[in-house]
RODO-2510 file (C-alpha; in nm, 4 decimals, decimal comma):
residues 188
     n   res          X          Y          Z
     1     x    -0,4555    -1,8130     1,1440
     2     x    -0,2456    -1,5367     1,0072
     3     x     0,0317    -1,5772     0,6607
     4     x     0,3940    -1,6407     0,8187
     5     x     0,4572    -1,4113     0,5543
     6     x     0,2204    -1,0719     0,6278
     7     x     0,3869    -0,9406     0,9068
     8     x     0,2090    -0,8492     1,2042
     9     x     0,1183    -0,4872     1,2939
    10     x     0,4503    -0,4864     1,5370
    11     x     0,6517    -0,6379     1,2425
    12     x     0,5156    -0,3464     1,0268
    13     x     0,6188    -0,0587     1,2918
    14     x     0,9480    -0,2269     1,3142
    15     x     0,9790    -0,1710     0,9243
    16     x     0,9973     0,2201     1,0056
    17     x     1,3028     0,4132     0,8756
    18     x     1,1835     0,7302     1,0791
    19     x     1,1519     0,6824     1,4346
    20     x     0,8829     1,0043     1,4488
    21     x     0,7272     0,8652     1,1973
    22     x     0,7018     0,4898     1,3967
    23     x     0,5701     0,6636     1,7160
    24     x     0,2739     0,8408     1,4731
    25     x     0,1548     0,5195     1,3243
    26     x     0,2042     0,3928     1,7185
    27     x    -0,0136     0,6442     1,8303
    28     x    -0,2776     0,6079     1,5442
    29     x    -0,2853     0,2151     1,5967
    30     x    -0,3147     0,2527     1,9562
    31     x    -0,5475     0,5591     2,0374
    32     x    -0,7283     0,6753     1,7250
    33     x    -1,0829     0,5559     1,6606
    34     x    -1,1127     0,3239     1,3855
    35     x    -1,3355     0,6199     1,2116
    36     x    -1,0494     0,8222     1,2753
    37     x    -0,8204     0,5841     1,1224
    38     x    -1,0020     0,5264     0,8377
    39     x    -0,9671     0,9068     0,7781
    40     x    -0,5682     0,9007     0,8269
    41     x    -0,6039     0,6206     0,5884
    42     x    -0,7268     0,7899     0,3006
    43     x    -0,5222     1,0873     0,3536
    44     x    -0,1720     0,8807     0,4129
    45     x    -0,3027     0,7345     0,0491
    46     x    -0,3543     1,0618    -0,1121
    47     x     0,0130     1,1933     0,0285
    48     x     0,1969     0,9146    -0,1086
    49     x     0,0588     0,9913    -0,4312
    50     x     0,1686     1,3318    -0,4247
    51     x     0,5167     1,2698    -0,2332
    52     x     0,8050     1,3544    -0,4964
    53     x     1,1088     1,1234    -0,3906
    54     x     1,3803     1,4092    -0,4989
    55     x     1,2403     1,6379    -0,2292
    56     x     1,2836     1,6800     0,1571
    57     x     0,9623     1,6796     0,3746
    58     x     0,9021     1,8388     0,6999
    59     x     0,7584     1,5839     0,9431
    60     x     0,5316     1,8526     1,0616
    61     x     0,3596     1,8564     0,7522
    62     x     0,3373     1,4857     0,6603
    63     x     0,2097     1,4572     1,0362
    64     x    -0,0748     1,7235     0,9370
    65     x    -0,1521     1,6098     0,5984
    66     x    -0,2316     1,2797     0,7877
    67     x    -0,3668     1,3759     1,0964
    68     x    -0,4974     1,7394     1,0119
    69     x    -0,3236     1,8091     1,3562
    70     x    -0,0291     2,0501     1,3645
    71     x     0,2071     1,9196     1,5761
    72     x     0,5087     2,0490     1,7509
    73     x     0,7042     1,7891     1,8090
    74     x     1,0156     1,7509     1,5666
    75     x     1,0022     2,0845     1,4216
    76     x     1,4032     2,0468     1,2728
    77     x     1,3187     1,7289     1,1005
    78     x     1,3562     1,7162     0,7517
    79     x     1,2840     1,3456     0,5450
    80     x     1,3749     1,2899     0,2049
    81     x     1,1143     1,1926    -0,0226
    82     x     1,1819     0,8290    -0,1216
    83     x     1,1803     0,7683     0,2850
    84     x     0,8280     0,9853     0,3588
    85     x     0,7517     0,7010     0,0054
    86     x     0,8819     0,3828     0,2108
    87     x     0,6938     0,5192     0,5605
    88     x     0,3923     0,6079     0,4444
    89     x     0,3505     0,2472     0,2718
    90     x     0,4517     0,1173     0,5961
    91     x     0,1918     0,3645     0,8127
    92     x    -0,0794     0,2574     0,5396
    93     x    -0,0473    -0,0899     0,5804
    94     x    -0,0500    -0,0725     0,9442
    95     x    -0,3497     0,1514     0,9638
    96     x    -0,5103    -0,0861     0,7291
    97     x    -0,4464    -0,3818     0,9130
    98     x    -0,6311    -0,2195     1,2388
    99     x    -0,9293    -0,1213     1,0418
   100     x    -1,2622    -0,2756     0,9386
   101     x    -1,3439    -0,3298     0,5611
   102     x    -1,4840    -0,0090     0,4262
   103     x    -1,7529    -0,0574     0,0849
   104     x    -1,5851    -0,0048    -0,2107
   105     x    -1,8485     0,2625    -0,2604
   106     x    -1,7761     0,4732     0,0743
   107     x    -1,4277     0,5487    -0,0894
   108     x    -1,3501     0,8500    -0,2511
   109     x    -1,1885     0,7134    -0,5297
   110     x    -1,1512     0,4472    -0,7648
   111     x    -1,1343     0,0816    -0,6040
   112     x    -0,9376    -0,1710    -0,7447
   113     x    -0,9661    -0,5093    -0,6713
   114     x    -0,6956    -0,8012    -0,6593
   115     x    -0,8761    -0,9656    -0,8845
   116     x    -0,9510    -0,6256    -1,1086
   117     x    -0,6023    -0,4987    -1,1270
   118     x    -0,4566    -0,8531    -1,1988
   119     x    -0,6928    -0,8526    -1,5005
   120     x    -0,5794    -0,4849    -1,6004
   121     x    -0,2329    -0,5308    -1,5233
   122     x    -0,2097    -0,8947    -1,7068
   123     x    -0,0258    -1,0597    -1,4146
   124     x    -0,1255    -1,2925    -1,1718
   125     x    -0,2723    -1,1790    -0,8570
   126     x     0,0801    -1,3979    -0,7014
   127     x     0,2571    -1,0816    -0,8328
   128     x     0,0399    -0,8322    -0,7214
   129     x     0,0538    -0,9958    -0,3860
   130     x     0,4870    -0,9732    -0,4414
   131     x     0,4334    -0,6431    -0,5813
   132     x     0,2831    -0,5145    -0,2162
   133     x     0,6075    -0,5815    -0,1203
   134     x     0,7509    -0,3144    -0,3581
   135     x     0,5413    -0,0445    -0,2509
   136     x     0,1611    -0,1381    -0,4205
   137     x    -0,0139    -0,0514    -0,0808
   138     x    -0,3561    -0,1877     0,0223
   139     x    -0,6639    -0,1773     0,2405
   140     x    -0,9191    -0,4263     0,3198
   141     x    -1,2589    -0,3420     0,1066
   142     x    -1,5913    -0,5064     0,0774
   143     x    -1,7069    -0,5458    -0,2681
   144     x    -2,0271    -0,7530    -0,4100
   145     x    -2,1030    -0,8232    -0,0764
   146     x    -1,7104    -1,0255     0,0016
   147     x    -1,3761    -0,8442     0,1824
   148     x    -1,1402    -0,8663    -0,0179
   149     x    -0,7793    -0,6777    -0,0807
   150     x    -0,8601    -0,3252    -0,2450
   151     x    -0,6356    -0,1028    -0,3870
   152     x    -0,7278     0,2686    -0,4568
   153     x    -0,6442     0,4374    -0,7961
   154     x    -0,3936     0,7302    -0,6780
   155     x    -0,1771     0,4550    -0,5347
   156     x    -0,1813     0,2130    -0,8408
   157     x    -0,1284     0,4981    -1,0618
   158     x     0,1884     0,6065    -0,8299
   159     x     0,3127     0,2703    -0,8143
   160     x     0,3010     0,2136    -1,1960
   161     x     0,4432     0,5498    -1,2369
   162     x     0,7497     0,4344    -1,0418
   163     x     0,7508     0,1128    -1,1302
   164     x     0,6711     0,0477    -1,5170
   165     x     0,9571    -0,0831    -1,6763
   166     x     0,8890    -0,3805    -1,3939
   167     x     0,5171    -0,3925    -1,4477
   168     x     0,5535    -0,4002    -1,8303
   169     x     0,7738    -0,7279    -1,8194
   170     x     0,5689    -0,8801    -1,5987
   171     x     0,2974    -0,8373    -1,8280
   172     x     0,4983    -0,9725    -2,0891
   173     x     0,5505    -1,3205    -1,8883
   174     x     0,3394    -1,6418    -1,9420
   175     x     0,2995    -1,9637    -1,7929
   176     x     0,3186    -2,2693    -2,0233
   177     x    -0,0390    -2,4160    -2,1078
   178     x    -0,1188    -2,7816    -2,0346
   179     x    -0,0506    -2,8519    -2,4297
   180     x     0,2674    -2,6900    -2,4122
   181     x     0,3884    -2,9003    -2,1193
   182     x     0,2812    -3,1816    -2,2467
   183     x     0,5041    -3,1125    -2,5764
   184     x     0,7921    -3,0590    -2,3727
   185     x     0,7732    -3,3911    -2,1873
   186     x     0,6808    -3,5569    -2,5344
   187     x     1,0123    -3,4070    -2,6889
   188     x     1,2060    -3,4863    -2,3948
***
């Protein structure tokens, strides 16, 4: 049974802002070997760590620095930065969805864990899962032997980079301990 609230790989496409970029992940989802996917995956990741939001972006090269395919379709498209950002979480998260879980060690870089970056972080793994949402992109992972949610370095690094100020007062919240609710209800 899947969450009401992870949308399905249709509800992802439909999240698109750039309708070249929809018919890419389209074709990935639909024709690519998962091997080959896996490989879009990784460099999709690497991209969006590297994508600076003040700049435009030929779709010709996002569509090669994902596909290593240069493509001739669009050629007059330019996308602004914090879009290629919003799309390539999108095309991530769709490729991820239609893949199998990789080893942690197969990866090229760092693996984080829900679990690990909750710990990290100081936040619940509730707000990483709301913090996907926001950008914190993801890929399914099998570590000590379990899949679990995964998230690779360049992208948590990205995301914190853009999103600090958040992450920091998130940090800074706490949930009551038993003793302290118990105080309240006493006082009240």
């Amino acid at each position: 049974m899947t969450n009401p609230k992870t949308p399905s790989v249709k509800g992802l496409l439909d999240q698109f802002q750039i309708p070249a970029l929809k018919e890419l992940a389209e074709q990935q989802v639909r024709f690519a070997p998962p091997a080959r996917r896996l490989e879009q995956l990784a460099r999709a990741e690497k991209l969006l760590a590297e994508v600076d939001p003040t700049r435009h972006y030929p779709y010709q090269f996002v569509c090669y620095r994902i596909t290593e395919f240069r493509s001739d379709a669009y050629a007059d498209l330019l996308i602004r930065g914090d879009v290629v950002e919003h799309d390539l979480c999108v095309f991530i998260e769709a490729l991820a969805k239609t893949t199998p879980a990789v080893p942690v060690e197969a990866i090229a870089e760092p693996v984080l864990t829900l679990e690990q970056i909750s710990k990290r972080l100081n936040v619940s793994t509730k707000t990483i899962t709301r913090w996907r949402d926001r950008g914190l992109v993801s890929r399914k992972v099998l570590a000590n032997g379990r899949r679990q949610v995964g998230f690779v370095q360049s992208v948590v690094d990205r995301f914190l980079a853009t999103h600090g100020e958040h992450v920091e007062r998130s940090a800074q919240f706490s949930q009551l301990s038993e003793t302290e609710k118990e105080e309240i209800v006493r006082r009240a």
